[in-house]
C-alpha positions in Angstrom: 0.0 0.0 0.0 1.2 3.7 -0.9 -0.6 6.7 -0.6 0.9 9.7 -3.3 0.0 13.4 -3.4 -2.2 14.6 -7.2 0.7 15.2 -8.6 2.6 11.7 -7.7 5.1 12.3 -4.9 4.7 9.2 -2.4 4.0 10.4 0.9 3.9 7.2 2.5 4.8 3.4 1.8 4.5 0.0 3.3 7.5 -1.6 4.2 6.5 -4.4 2.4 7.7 -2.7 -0.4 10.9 -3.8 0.2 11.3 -7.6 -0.4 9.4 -6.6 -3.7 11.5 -4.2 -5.2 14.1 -4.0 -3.1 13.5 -0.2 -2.8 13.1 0.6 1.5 10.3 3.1 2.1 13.0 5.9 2.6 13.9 5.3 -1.1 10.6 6.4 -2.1 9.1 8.8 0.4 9.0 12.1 -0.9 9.7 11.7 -4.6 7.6 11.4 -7.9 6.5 7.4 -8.4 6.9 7.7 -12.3 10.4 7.5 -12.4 9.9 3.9 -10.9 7.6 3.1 -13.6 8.4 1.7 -16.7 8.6 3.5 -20.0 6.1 1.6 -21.6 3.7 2.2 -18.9 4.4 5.5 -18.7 0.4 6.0 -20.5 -1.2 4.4 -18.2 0.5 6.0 -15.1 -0.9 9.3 -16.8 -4.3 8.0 -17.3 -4.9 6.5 -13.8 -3.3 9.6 -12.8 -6.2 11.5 -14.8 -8.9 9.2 -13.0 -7.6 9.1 -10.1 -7.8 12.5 -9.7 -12.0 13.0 -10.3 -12.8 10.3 -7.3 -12.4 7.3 -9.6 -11.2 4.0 -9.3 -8.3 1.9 -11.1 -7.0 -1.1 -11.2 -4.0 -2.4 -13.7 -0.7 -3.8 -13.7 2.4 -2.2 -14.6 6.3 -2.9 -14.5 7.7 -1.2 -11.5 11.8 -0.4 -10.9 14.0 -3.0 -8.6 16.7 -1.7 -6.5 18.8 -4.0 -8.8 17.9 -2.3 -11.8 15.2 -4.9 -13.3 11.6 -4.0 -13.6 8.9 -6.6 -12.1 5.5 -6.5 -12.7 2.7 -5.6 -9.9 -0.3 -5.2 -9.5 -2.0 -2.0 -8.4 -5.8 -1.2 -7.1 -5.7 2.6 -6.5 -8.5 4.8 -5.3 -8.3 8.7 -5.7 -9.4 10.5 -2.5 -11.1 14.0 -2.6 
């Protein structure tokens, strides 16, 4: 679980980000999330960002950045909160 601001900085994380990406929370708090992301995905980080935004509801898959430099896939259910 992660929550981000509108524009996509992670504010918080789970720590059990870490034996998934390798990334701790520290890593990530505080900075954009789309850096992480793939460039393929890139697309549809903008258009859950776009939903996400009016109150809506997403759910999707998308490669995410390893400490180690390869990209796993995860899953992602992510509300937008007004």
């Amino acid at each position: 679980m992660f929550r981000a601001t509108s524009d996509g900085v992670t504010e918080w994380i789970t720590e059990s980000v870490t034996p998934l990406v390798g990334w701790a929370p520290a890593d990530l708090i505080q900075r954009p999330f789309s850096p992480f992301v793939h460039p393929e995905e890139q697309e549809i980080l903008k258009g859950v960002a776009a939903d996400l935004t009016n109150g809506g509801r997403r759910q999707f898959r998308i490669r995410v950045l390893c400490r180690d430099g390869d990209y796993r896939w995860v899953s992602i259910n992510a509300r937008g909160l007004t």
